[in-house]
C-alpha positions as protocol buffer text, in pm:
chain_id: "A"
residue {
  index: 1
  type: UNK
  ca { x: 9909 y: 9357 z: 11172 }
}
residue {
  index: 2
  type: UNK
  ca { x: 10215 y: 9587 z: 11061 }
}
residue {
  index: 3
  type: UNK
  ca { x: 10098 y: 9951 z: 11129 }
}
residue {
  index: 4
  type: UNK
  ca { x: 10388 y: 10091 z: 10931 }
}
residue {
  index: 5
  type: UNK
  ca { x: 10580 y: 9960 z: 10542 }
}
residue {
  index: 6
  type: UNK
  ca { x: 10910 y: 10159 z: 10491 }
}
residue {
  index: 7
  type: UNK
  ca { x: 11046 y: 10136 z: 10114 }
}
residue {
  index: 8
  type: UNK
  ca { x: 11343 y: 10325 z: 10015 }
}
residue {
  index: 9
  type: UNK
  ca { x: 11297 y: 10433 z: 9674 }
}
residue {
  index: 10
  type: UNK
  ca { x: 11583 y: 10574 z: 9385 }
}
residue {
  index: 11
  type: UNK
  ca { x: 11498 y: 10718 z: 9037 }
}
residue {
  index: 12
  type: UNK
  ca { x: 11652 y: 10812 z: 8766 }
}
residue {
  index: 13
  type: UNK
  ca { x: 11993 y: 10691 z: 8872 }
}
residue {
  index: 14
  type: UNK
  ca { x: 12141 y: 10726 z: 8536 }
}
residue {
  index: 15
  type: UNK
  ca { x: 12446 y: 10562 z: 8579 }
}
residue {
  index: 16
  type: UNK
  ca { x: 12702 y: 10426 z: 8396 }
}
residue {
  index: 17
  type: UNK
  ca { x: 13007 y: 10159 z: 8479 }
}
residue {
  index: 18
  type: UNK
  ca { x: 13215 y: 10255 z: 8202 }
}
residue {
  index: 19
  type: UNK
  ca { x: 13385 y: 10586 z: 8045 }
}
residue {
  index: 20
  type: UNK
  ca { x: 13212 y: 10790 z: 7817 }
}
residue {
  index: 21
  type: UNK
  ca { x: 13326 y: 11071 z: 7574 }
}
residue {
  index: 22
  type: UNK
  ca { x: 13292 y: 11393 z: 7538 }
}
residue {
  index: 23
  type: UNK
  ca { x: 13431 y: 11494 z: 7198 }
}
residue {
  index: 24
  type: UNK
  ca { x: 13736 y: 11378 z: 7220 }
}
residue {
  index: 25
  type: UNK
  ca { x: 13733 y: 11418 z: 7657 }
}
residue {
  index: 26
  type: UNK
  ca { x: 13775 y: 11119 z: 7794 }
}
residue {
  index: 27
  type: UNK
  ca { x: 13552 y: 11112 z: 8151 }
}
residue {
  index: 28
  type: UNK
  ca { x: 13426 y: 10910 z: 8445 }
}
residue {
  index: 29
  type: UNK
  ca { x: 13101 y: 10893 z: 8366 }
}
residue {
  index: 30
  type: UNK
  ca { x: 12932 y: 10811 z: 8759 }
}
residue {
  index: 31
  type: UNK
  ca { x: 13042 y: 10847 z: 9123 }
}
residue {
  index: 32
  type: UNK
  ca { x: 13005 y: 10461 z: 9236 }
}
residue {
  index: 33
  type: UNK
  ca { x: 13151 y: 10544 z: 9557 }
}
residue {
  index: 34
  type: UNK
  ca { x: 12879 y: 10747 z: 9625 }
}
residue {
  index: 35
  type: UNK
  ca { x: 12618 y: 10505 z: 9490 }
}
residue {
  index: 36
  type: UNK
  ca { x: 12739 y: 10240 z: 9732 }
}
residue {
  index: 37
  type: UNK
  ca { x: 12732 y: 10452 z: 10026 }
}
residue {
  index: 38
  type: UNK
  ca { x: 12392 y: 10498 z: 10003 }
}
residue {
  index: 39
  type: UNK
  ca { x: 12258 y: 10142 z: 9943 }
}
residue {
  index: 40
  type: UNK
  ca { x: 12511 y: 10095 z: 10253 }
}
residue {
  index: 41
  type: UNK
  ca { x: 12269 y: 10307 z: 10413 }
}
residue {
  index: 42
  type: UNK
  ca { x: 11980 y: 10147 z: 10310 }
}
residue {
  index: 43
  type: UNK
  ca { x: 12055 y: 9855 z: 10404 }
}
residue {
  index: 44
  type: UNK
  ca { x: 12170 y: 9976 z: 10760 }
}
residue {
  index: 45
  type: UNK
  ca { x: 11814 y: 10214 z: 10843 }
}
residue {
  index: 46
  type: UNK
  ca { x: 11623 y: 9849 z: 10797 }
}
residue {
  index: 47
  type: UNK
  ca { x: 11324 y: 9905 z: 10502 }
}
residue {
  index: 48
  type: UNK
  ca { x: 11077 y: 9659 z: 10394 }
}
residue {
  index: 49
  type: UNK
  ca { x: 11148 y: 9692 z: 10000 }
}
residue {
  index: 50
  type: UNK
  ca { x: 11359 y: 9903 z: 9756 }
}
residue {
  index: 51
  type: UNK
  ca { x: 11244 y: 10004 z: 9421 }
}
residue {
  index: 52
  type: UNK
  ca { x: 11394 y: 10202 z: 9163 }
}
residue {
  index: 53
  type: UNK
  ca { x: 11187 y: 10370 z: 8928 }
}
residue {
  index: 54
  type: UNK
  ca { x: 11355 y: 10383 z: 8605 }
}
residue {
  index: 55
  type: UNK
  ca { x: 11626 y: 10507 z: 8387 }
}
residue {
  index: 56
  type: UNK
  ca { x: 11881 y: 10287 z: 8636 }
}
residue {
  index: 57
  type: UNK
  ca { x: 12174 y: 10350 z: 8336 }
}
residue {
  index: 58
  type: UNK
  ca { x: 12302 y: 10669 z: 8142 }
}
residue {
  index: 59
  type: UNK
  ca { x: 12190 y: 10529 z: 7814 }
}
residue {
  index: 60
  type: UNK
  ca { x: 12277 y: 10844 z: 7600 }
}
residue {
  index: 61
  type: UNK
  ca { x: 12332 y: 10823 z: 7252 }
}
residue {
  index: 62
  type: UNK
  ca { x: 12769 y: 10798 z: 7307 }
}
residue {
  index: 63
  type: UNK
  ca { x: 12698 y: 10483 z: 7566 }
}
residue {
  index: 64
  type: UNK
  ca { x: 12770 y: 10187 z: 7290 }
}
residue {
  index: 65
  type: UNK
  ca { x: 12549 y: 9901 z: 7323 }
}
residue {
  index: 66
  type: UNK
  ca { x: 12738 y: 9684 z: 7511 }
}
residue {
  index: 67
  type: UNK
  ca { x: 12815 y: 9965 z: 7734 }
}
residue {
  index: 68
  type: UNK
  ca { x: 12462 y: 10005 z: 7810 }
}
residue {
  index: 69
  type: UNK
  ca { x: 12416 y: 9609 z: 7899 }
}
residue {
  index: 70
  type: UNK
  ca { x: 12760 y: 9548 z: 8109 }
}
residue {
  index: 71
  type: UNK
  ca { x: 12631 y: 9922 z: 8321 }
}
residue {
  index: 72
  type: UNK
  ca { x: 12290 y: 9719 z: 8365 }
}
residue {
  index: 73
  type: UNK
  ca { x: 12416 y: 9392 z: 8484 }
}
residue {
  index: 74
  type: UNK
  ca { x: 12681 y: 9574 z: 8717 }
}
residue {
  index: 75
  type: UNK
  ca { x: 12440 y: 9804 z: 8907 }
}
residue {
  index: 76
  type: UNK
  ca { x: 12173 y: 9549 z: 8962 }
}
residue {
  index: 77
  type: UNK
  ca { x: 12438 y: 9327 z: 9060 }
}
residue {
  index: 78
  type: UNK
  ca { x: 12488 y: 9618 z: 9331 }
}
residue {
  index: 79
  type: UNK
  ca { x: 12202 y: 9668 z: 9428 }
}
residue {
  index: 80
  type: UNK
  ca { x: 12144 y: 9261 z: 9509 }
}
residue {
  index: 81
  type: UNK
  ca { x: 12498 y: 9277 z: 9672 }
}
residue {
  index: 82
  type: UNK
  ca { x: 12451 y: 9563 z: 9926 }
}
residue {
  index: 83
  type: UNK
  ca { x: 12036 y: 9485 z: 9975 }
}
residue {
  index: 84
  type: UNK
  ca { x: 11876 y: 9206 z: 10114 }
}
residue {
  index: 85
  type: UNK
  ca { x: 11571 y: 9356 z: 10117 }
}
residue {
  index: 86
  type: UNK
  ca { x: 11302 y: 9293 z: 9824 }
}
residue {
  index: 87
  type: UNK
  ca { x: 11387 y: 9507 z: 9554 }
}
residue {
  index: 88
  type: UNK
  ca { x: 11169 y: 9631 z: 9259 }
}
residue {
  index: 89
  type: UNK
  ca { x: 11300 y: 9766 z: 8897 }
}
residue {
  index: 90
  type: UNK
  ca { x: 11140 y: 9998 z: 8684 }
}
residue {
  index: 91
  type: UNK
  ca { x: 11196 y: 10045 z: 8312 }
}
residue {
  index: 92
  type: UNK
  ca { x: 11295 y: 10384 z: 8184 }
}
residue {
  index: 93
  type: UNK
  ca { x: 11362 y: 10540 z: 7806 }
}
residue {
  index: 94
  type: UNK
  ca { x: 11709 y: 10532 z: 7879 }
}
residue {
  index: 95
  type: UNK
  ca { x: 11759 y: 10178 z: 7996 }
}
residue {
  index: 96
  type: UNK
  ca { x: 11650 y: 10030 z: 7631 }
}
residue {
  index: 97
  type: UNK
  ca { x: 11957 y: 10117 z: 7399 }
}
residue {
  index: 98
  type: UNK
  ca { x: 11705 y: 10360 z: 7170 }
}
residue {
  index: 99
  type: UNK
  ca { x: 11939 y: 10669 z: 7190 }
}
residue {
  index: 100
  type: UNK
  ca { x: 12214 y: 10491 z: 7093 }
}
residue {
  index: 101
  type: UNK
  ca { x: 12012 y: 10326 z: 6840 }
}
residue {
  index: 102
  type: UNK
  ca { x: 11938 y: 10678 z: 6726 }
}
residue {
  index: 103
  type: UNK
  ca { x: 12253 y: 10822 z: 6740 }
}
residue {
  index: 104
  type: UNK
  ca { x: 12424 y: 10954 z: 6399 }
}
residue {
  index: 105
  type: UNK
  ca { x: 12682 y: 11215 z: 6571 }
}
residue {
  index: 106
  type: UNK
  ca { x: 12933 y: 10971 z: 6756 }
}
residue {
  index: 107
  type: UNK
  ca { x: 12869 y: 10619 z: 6540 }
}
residue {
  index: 108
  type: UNK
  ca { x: 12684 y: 10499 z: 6193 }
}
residue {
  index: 109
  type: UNK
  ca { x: 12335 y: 10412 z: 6309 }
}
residue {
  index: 110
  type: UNK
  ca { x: 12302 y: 10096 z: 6481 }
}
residue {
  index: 111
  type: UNK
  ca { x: 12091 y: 9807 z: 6391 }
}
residue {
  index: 112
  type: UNK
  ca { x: 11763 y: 9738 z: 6595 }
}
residue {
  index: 113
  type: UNK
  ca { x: 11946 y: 9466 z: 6696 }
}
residue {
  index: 114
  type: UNK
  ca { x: 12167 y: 9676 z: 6893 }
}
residue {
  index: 115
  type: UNK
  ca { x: 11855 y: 9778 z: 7125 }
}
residue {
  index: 116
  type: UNK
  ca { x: 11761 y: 9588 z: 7439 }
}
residue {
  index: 117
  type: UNK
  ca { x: 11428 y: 9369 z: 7387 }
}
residue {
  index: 118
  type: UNK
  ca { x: 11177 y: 9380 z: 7645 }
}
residue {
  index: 119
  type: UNK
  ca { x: 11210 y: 9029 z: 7781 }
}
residue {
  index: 120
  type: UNK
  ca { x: 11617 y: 9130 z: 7746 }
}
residue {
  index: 121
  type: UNK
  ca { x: 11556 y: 9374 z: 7974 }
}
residue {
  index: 122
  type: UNK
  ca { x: 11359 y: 9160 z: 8248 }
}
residue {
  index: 123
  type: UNK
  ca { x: 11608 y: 8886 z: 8238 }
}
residue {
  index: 124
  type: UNK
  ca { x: 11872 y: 9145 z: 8346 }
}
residue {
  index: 125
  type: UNK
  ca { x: 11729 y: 9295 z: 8600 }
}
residue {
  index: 126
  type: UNK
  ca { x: 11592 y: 8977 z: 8773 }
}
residue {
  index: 127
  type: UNK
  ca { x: 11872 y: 8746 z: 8729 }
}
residue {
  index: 128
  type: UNK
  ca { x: 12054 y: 8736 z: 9015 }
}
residue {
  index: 129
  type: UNK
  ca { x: 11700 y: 8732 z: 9247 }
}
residue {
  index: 130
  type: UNK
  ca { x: 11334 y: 8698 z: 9255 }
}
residue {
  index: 131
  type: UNK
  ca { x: 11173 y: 8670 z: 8889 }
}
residue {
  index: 132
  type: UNK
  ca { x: 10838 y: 8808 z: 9033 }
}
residue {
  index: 133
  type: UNK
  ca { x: 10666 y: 8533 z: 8851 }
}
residue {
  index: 134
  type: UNK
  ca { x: 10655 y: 8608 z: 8506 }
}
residue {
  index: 135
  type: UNK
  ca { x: 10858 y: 8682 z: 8207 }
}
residue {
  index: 136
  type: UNK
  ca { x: 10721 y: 9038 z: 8204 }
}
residue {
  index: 137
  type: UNK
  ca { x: 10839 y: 9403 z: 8262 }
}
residue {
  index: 138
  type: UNK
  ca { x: 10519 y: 9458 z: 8481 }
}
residue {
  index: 139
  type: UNK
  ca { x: 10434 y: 9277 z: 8768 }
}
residue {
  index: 140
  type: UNK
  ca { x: 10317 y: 9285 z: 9142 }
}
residue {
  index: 141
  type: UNK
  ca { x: 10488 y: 9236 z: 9457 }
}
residue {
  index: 142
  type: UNK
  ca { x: 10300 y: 9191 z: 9813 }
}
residue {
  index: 143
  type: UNK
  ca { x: 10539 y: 9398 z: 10122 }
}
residue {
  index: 144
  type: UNK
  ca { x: 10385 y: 9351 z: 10430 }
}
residue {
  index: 145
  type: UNK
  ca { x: 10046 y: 9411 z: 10382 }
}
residue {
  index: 146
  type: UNK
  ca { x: 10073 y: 9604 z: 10072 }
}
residue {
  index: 147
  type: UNK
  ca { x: 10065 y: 9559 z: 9731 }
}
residue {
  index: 148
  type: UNK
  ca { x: 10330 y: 9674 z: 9517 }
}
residue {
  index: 149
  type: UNK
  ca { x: 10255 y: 9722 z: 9124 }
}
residue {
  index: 150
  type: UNK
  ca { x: 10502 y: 9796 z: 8893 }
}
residue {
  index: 151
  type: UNK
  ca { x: 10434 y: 9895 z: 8541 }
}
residue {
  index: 152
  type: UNK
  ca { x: 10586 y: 9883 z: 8243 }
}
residue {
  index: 153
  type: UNK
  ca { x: 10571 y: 10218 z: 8010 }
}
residue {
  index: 154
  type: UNK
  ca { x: 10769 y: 10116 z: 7706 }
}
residue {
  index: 155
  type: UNK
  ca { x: 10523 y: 9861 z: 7586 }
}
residue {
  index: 156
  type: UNK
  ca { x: 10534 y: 9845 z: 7221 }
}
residue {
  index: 157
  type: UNK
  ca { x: 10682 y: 9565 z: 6980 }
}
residue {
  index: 158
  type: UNK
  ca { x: 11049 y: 9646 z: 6924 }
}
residue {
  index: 159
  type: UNK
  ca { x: 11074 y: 9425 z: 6652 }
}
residue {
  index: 160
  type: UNK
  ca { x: 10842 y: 9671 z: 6449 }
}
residue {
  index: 161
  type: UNK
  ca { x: 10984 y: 9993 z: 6576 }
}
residue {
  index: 162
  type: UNK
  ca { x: 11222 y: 10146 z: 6839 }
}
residue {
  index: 163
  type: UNK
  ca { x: 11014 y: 10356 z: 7064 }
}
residue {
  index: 164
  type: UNK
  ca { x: 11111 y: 10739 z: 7046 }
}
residue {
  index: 165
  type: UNK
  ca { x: 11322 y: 10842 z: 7379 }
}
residue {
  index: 166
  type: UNK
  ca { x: 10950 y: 11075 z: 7475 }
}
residue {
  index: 167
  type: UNK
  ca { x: 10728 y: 10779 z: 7407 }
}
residue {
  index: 168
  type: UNK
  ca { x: 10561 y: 10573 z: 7632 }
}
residue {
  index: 169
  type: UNK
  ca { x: 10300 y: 10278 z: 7606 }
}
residue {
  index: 170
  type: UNK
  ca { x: 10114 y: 10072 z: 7853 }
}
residue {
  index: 171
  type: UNK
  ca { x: 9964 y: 9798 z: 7599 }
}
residue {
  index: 172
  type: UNK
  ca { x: 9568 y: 9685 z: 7649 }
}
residue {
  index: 173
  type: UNK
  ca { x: 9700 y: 9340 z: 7766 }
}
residue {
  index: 174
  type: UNK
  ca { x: 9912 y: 9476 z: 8059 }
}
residue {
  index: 175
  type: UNK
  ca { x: 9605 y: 9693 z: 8112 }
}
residue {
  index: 176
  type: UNK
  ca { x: 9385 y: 9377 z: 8137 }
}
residue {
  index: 177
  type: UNK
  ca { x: 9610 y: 9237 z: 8423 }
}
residue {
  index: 178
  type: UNK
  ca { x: 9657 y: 9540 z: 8633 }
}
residue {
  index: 179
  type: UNK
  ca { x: 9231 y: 9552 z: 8614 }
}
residue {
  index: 180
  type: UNK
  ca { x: 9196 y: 9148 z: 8656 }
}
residue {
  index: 181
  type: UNK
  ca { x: 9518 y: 9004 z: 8826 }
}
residue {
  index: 182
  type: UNK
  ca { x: 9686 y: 9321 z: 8998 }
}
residue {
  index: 183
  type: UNK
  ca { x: 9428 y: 9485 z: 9120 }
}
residue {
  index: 184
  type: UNK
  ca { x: 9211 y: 9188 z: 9239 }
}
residue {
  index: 185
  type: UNK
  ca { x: 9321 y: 9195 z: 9595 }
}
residue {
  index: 186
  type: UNK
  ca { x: 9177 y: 9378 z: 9936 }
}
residue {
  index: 187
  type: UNK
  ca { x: 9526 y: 9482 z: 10014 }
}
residue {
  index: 188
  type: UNK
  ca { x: 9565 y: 9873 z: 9943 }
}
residue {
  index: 189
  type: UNK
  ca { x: 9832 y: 9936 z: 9633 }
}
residue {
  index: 190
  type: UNK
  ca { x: 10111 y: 10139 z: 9595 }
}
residue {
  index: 191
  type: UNK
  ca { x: 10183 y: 10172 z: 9175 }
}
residue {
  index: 192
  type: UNK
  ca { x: 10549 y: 10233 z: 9095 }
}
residue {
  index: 193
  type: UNK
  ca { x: 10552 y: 10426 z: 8715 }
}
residue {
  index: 194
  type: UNK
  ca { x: 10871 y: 10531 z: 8496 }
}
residue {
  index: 195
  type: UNK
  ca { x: 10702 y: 10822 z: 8402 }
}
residue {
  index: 196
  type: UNK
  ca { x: 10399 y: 11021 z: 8590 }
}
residue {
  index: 197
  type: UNK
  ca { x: 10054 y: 10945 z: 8459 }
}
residue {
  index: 198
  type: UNK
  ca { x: 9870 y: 11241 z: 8459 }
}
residue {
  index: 199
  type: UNK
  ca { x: 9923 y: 11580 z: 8319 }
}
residue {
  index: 200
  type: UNK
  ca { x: 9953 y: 11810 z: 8551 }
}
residue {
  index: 201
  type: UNK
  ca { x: 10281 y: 11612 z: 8641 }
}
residue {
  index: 202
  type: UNK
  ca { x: 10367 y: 11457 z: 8317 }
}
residue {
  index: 203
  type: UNK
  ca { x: 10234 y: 11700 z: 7996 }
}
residue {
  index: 204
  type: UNK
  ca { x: 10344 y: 11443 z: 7728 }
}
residue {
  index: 205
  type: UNK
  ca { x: 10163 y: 11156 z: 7851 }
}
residue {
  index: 206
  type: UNK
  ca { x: 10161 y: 10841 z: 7653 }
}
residue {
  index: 207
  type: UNK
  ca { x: 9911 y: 10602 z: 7535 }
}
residue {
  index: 208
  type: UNK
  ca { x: 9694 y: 10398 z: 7773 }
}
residue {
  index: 209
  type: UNK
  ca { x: 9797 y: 10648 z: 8093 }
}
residue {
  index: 210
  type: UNK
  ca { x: 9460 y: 10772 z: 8089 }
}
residue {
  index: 211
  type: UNK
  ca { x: 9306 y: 10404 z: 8081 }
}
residue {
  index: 212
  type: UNK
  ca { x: 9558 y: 10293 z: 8360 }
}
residue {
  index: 213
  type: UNK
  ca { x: 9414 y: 10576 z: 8550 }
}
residue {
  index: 214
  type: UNK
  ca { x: 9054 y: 10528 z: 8510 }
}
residue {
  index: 215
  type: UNK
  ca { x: 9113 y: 10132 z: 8571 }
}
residue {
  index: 216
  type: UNK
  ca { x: 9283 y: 10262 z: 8944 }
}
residue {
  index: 217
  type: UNK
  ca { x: 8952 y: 10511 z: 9018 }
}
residue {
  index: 218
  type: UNK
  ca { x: 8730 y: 10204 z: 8950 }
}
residue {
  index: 219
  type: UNK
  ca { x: 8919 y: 10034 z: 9208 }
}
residue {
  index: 220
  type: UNK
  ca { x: 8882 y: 10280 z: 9442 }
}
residue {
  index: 221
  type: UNK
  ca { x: 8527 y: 10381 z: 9330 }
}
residue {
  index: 222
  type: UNK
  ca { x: 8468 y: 9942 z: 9417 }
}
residue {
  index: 223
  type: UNK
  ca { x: 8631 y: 9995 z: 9757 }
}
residue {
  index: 224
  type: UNK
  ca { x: 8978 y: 9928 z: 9711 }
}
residue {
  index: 225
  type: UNK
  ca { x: 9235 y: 10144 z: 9806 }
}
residue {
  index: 226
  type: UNK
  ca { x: 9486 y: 10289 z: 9597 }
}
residue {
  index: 227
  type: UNK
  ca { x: 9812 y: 10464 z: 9840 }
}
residue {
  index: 228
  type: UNK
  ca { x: 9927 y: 10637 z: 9576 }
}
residue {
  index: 229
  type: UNK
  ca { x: 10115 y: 10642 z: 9227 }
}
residue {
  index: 230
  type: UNK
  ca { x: 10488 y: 10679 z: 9258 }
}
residue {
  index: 231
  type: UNK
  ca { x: 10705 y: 10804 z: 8931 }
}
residue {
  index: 232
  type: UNK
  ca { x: 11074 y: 10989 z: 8839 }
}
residue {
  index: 233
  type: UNK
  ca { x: 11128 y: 11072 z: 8480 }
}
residue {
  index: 234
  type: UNK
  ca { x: 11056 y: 11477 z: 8502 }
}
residue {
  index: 235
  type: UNK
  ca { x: 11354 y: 11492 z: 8742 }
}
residue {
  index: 236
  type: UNK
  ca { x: 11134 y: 11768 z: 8926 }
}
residue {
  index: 237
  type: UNK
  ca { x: 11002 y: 11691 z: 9257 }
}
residue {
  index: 238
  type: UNK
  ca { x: 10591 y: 11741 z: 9302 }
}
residue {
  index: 239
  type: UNK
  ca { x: 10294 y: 11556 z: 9361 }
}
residue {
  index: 240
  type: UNK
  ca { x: 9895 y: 11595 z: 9303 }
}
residue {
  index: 241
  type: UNK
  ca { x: 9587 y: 11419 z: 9409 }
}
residue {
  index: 242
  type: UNK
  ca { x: 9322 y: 11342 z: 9127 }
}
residue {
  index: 243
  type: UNK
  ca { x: 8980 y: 11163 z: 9189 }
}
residue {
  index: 244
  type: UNK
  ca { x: 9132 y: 11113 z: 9535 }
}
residue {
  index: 245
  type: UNK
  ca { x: 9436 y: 10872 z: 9379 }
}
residue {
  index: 246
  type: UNK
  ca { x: 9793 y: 11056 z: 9543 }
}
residue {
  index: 247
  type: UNK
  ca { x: 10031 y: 11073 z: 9226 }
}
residue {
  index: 248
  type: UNK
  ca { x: 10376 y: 11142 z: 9387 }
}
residue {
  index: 249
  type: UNK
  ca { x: 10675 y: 11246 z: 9094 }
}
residue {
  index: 250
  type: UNK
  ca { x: 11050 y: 11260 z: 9284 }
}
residue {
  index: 251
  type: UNK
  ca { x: 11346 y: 11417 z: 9245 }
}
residue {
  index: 252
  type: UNK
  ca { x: 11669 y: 11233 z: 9016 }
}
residue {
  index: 253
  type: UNK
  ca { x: 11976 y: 11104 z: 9200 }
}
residue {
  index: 254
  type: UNK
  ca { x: 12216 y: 10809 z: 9217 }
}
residue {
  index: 255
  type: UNK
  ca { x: 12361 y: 10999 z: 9603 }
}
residue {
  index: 256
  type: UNK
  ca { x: 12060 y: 11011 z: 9771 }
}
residue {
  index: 257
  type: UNK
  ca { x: 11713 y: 10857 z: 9855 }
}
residue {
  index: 258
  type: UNK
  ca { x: 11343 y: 10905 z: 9928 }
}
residue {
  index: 259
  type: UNK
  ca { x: 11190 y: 10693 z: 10251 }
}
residue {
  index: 260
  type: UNK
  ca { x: 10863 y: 10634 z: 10157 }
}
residue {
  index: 261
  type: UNK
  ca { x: 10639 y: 10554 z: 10451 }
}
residue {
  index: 262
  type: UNK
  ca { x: 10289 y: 10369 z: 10412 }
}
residue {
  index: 263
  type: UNK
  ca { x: 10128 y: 10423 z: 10766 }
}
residue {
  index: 264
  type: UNK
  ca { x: 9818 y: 10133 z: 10763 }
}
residue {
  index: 265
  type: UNK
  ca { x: 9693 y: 10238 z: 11067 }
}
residue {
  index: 266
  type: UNK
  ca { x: 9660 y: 10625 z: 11004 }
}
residue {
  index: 267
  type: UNK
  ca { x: 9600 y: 10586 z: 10646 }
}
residue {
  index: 268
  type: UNK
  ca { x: 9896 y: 10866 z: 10523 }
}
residue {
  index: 269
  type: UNK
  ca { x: 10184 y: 10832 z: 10306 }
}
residue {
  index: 270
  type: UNK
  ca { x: 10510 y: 11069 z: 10390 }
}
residue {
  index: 271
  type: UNK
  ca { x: 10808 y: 11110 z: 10151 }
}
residue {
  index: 272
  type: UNK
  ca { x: 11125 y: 11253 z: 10296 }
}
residue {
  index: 273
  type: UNK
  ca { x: 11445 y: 11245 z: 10070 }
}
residue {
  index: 274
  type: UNK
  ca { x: 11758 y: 11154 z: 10243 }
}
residue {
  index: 275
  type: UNK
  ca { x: 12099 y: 11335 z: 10208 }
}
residue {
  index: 276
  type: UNK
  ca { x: 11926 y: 11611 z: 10031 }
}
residue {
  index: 277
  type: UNK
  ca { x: 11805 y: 11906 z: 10223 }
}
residue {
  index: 278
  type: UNK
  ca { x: 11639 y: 12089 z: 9945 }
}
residue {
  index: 279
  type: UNK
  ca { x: 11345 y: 11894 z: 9865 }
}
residue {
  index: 280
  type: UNK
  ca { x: 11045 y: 11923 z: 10132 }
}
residue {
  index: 281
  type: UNK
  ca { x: 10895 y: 11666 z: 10252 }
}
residue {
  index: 282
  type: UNK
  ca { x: 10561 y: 11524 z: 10178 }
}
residue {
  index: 283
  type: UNK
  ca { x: 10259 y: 11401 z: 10387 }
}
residue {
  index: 284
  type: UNK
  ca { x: 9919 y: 11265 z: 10176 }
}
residue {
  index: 285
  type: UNK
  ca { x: 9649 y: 11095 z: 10337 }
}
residue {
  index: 286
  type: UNK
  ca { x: 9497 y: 10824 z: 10131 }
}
């Protein structure tokens, strides 16, 4: 039995592959030097999986559309070129297109068709690996012992309207498999979220984070065991421990990253960012 999973985890890389403008400033919009260094680095210190847990691109409202896909397909195409490790994508609110969709200031409003669909937005960020076995934003991943859930906060029908850049969904269906399919195992589970799901870490909230929550303290109330939840978003490093369910929020940054270590054996979680000394590290039992 592995005693010890080691996933290296990114969030809210907002980057960008191409210039973007600043009134009339042209400017580089992302250190990819940097970037690559540290998935070098990754890939050297040996980890079970990589995730990252949303916003991967800029997506502001002066990235054009087709700025905002060609940035997609060239970082994941990155991060499958430097690791060989499993690797796990979140969706953020700035990797759909909607600010740009919303922008008056720099262009005439876009049409909806200038936003990324969900399914759009799957296909690109599984293409060049693993599909995860679906056709869905949301899925689970088994690492060594552990199950890894990823969920998908931007579920809403774009067709009928462009969520706002603040709002977040998790629809009753995706709901139903994380409570049937994801969550029927014995393995313990480590959730990987966009945005945090409760309120002491996230105020906002969105609709169906408080049913995502209470299906995850059913599981544990049943006997299974939940590691803990694992978000970005708030670019504010913190965490907080609710009905005995760890909900860990980390810092944003393309130039560094957190090692997040599930130790089986003792039953603790530790978070220690790497290449940044100013964030403390974290130690949770579970």
């Amino acid at each position: 039995m592995v005693e010890k999973v080691n996933f290296a985890i990114q969030t809210d890389t907002h980057l960008s592959s191409f210039f973007r403008y600043n009134g009339t400033t042209k400017w580089n919009a992302s250190d990819f030097t940097t970037f690559k260094r540290v998935l070098q680095s990754i890939e050297k210190l040996g980890f079970d999986a990589f995730a990252n847990l949303g916003d991967i691109v800029a997506g502001y409202g002066f990235d054009p559309d087709y700025e905002t896909r060609d940035s997609i397909n060239n970082i994941i195409a990155d991060y499958y070129h430097y690791l060989t490790i499993k690797k796990m994508f979140v969706i953020g609110n700035h990797d759909d297109g909607n600010l740009f969709y919303r922008n008056t200031t720099y262009n005439d409003k876009p049409s909806v068709a200038d936003v990324l669909y969900p399914s759009e937005q799957f296909n690109r960020i599984t293409k060049y690996g693993e599909n995860n076995g679906g056709i869905k934003n949301y899925y689970y991943v088994d690492v060594n012992g552990v199950r890894v859930i990823v969920l998908y906060q931007r579920d809403t029908d774009y067709s009928v309207a462009v969520p706002q850049i603040e709002e977040f969904t998790i629809g009753a269906e995706q709901i139903s498999w994380l409570e049937d399919t994801a969550l029927n195992t014995e393995l313990p589970v480590l959730v990987l979220t966009h945005a945090p799901l409760i309120a002491s870490l996230y105020a906002t909230g969105g609709a169906g984070f408080a049913d995502t929550v209470s299906k995850l303290t059913a599981f544990v109330s049943n006997g299974g065991t939940v590691v803990a939840v694992l978000s970005g978003h708030t670019h504010q490093q913190g965490y907080a421990t609710v009905d005995g369910i760890n909900h860990i929020v980390f810092q944003n940054g393309y130039n560094f990253f957190e090692k997040v270590s599930i130790d089986l054996a003792n039953r603790t979680i530790s978070c220690k960012a790497i290449n940044n000394n100013n964030l403390d590290n974290i130690t949770l039992s579970y």
